[in-house]
C-alpha positions in Angstrom: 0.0 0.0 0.0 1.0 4.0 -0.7 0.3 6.5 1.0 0.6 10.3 0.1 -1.4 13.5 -0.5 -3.3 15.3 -3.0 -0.9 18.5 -4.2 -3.7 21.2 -4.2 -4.3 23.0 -7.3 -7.2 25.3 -9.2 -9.7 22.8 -8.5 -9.0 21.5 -5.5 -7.8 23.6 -2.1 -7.2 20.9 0.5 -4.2 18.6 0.9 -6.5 15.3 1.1 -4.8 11.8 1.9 -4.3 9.1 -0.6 -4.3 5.5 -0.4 -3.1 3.0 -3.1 -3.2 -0.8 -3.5 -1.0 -2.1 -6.8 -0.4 -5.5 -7.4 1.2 -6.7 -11.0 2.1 -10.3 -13.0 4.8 -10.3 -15.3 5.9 -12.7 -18.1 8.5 -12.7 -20.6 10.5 -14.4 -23.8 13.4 -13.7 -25.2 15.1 -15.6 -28.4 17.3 -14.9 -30.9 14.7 -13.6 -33.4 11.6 -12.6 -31.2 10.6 -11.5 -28.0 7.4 -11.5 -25.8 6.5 -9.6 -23.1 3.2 -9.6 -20.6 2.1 -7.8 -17.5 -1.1 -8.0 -15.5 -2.2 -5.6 -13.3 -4.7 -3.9 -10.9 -4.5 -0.5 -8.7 -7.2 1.1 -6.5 -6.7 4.4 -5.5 -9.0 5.8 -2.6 -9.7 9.2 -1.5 -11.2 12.7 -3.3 -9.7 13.5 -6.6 -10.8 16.4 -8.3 -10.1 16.7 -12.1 -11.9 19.7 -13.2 -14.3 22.3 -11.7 -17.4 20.3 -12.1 -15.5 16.6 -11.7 -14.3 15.1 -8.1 -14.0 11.3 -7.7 -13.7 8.8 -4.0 -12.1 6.0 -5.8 -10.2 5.1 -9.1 -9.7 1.2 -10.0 -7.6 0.3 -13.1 -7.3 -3.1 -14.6 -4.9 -3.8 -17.4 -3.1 -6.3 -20.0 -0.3 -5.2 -21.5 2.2 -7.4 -24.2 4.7 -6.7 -26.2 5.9 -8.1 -29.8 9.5 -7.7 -31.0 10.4 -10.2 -34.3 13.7 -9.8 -36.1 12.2 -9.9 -40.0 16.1 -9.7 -41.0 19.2 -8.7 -39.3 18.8 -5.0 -40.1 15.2 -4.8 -40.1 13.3 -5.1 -36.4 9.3 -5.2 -36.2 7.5 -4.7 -32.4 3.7 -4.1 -32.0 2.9 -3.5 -27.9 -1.2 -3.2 -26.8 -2.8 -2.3 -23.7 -6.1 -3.3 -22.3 -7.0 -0.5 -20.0 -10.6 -0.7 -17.9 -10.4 1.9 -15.3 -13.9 3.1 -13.6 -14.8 6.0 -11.2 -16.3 6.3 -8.2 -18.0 9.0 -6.6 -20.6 8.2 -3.4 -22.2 4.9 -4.5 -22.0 5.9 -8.6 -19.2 4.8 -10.6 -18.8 5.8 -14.2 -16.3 4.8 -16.7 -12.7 6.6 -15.9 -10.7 9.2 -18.7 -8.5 6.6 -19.7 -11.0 3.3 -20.0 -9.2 2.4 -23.2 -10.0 -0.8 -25.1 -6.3 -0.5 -27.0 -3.6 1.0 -26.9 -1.4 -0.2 -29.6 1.6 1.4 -31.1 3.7 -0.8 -34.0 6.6 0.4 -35.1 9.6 -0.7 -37.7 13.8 0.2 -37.1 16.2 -0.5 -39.8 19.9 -0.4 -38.3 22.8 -0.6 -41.1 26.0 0.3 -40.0 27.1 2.1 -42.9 23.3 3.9 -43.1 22.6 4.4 -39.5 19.2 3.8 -38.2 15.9 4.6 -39.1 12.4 4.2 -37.4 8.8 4.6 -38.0 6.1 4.2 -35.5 2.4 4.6 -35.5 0.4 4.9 -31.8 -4.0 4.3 -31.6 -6.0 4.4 -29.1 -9.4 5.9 -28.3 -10.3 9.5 -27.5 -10.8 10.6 -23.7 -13.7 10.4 -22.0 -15.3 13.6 -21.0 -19.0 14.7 -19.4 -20.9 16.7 -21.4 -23.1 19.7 -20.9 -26.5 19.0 -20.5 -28.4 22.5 -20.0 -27.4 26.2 -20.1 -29.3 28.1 -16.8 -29.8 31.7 -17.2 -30.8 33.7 -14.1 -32.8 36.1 -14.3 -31.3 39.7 -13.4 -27.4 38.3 -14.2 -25.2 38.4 -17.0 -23.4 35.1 -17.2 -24.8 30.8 -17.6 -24.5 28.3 -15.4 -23.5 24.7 -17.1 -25.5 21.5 -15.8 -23.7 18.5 -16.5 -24.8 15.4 -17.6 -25.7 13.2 -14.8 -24.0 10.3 -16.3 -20.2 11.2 -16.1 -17.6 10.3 -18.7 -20.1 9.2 -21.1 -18.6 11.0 -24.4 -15.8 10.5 -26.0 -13.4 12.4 -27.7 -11.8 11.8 -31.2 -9.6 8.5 -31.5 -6.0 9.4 -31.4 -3.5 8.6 -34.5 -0.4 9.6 -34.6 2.7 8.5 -36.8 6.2 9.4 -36.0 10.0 9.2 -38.0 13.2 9.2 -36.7 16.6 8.8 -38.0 20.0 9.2 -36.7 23.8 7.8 -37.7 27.0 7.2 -35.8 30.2 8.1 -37.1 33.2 7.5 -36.0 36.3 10.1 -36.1 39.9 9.4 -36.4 40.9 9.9 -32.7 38.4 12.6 -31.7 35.1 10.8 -31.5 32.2 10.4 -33.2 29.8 12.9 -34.6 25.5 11.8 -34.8 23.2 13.4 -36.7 19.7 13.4 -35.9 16.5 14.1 -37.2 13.1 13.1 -35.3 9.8 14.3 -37.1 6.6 13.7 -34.9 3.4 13.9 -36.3 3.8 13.3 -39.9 1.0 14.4 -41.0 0.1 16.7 -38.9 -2.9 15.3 -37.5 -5.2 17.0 -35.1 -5.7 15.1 -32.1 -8.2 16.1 -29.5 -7.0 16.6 -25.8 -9.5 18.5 -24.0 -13.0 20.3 -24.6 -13.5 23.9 -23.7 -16.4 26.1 -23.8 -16.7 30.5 -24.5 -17.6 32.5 -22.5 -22.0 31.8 -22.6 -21.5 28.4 -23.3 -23.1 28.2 -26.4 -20.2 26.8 -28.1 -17.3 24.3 -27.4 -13.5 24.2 -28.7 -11.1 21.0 -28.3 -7.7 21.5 -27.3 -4.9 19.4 -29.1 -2.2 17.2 -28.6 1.0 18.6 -30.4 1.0 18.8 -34.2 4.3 18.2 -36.2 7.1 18.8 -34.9 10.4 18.7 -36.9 13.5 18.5 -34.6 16.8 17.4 -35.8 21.0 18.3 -35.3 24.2 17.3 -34.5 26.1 15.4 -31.5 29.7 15.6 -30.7 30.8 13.3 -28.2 34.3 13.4 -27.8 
């Protein structure tokens, strides 16, 4: 069991204790040309979690699968697909809802090809559902006052945003120098294509309207290492 305390924050004022009970399986493979790897696990959290302004929770259990894949298609050329099972619910008083990350995959697949005279290169490509979120339900006006006041839905967590796709490239080389090291270059390029992936719904001012924040879009970073 772990024990520690809430850091307070916009939505939550108090330090509040925490309790958490984690208890994990794990299996694995390894041969000359493929690998396998396997973990099991559950975790309960217990005591008040608040995630937003309208959003607290008394209890947070998580149940999940996880393997791994790595096959050697040549010498050069290396495959590995990983998935996780995630089912996580929410509990507030004596209703419990599906949790933000209740994924039914996770998987991200990816392909390195290592040459020495080339360097190496990678592709990658990560899936999973979009987060869950509450919606809005009704817009209150009151009489006499200039702003809304949101009701929720009484069922929490029960949209979803987009599913999240993302495919990433790497590359990078290691060359030797006579006596004075090696120089790598590097280039990593994340998001190929740019795609915009929802991380969070916002709302103006009245209400009326909602926004989606995004995960990053590409992102081209690349230079040079001189280790001496």
């Amino acid at each position: 069991m772990k024990v520690s305390y809430a850091t307070p924050n916009y939505y939550n004022k108090q330090f509040t204790l925490l309790t958490s009970k984690q208890l994990a399986i794990d299996y694995s493979i390894i041969r000359k040309k493929i690998g396998f790897k396997s973990s099991v696990y559950y975790k309960q959290e217990k005591g008040k979690q608040a995630f937003d302004y309208f959003t607290s929770v008394d209890k947070v259990k998580t149940f999940g699968v996880e393997t791994y894949l790595k096959y050697l298609l040549t010498d050069q050329l290396k495959f590995t697909i990983s998935n996780s099972f995630i089912n996580q619910k929410q509990q507030e008083g004596n209703k419990e809802f599906n949790g933000k990350y209740d994924f039914n995959y996770l998987t991200k697949v990816a392909l390195q090809y290592i040459t020495l005279k080339w360097g190496s290169i990678s592709l990658s490509y990560i899936t999973h559902p979009g987060s869950y979120y509450t919606p809005i339900k009704e817009i209150i006006t009151k009489p006499g006052f200039k702003y809304q006041i949101p009701l929720l839905s009484e069922i929490i967590n029960s949209q979803q945003l987009e599913n999240y796709n993302k495919i990433d490239l790497g590359y990078s080389r290691y060359t030797p120098l006579n006596n004075d090291g090696a120089i790598i270059p590097f280039l990593s390029i994340t998001n190929i294509f740019n795609i915009n992936n929802q991380s969070g719904i916002y709302y103006n001012k009245d209400f009326s309207k909602k926004f989606y924040d995004s995960y990053g879009k590409r992102t081209i970073y690349f230079g040079v290492i001189w280790e001496l």
